[in-house]
C-alpha positions as CSV (number, residue, x, y, z in Angstrom):
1,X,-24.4,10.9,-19.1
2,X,-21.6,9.0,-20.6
3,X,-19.3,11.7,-20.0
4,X,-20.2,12.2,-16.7
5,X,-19.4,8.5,-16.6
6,X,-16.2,8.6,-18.2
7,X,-15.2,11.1,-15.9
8,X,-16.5,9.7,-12.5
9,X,-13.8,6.6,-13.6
10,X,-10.9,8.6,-14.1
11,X,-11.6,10.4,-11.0
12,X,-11.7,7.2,-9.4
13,X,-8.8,5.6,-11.2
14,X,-6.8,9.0,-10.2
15,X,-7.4,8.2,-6.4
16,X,-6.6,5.1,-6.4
17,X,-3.2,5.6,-7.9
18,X,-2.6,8.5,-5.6
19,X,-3.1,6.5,-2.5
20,X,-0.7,4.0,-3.4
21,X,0.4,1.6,-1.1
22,X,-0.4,1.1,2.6
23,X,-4.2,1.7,2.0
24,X,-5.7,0.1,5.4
25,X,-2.1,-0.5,6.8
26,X,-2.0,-0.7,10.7
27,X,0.7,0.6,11.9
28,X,0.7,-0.6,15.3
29,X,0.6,-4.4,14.0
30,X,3.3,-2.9,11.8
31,X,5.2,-2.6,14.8
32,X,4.3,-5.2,16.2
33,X,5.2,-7.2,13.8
34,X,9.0,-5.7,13.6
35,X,10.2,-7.1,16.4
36,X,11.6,-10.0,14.8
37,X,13.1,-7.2,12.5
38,X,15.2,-5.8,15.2
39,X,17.6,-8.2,15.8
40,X,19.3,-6.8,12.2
41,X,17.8,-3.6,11.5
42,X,17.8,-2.6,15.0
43,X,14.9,-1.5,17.8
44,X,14.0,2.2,15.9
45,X,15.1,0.9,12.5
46,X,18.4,1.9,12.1
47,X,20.6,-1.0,12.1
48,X,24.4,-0.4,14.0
49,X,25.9,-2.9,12.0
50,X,27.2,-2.0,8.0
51,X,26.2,-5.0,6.2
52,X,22.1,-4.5,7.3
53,X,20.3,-1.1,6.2
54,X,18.2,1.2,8.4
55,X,14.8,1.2,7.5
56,X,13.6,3.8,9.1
57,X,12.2,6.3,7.1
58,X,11.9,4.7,3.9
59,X,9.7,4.7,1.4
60,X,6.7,2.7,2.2
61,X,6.5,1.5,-1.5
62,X,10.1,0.6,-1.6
63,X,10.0,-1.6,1.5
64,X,6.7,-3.0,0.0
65,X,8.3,-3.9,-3.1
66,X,11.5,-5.4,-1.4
67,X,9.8,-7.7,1.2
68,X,7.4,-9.1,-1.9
69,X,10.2,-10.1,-3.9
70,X,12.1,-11.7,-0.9
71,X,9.1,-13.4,-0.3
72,X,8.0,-14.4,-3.6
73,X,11.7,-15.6,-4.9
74,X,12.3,-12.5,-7.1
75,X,15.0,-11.4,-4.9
76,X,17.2,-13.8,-2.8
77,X,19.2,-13.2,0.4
78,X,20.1,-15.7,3.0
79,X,19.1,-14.2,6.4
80,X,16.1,-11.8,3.7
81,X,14.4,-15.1,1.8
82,X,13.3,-17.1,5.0
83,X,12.4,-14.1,7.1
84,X,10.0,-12.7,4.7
85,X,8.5,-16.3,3.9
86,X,6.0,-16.2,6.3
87,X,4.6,-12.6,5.5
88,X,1.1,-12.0,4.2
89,X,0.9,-9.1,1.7
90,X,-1.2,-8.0,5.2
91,X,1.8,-7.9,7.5
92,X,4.1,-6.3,4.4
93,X,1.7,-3.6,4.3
94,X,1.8,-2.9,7.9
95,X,5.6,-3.7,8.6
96,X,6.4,-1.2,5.6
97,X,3.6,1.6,6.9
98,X,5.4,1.7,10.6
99,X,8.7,1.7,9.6
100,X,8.2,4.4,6.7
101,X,6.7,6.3,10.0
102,X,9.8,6.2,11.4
103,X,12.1,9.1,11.8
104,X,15.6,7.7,9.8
């Protein structure tokens, strides 16, 4: 029984890990959301100016990551820090599901 146990957790532990972020992620509020986004990253998520990258298309962990640390002080960027301020890990997850979506 105990291995039965042991092995029921791993399995468990094994999805978990594999399902990474964006676990009940909306999309749609994603989008949603991004609209204040556009005005820098642009409309689809590719930005037409140098200094801003596209998002479209990247890795949902990545943007995860990046919009936590602007938010949370661990990364700081003038037009970045304030615009992420306001973001629930909630609205990270979505924003970062719909613009991974995205074709880049």
């Amino acid at each position: 029984m105990q291995k039965q146990s042991a092995i029921a957790l791993g399995l468990g532990a094994v999805l978990m890990l594999a399902a990474g972020p964006g676990m009940g992620a909306d999309v749609a509020a994603g989008k949603a959301k991004a609209a204040q986004c556009a005005a820098c990253h642009g409309q689809d998520g590719i930005s037409n100016n140098d200094m801003w990258p596209n998002l479209a298309g990247q890795k949902q962990g990545y943007l995860v990551k990046q919009l936590k640390a602007f938010r949370d002080g661990a990364r700081s960027n003038p037009q970045m820090s304030p615009m992420a301020q306001g973001l629930s890990d909630q609205d990270i997850e979505n924003l970062a599901a719909y613009f991974s979506s995205l074709e880049p």
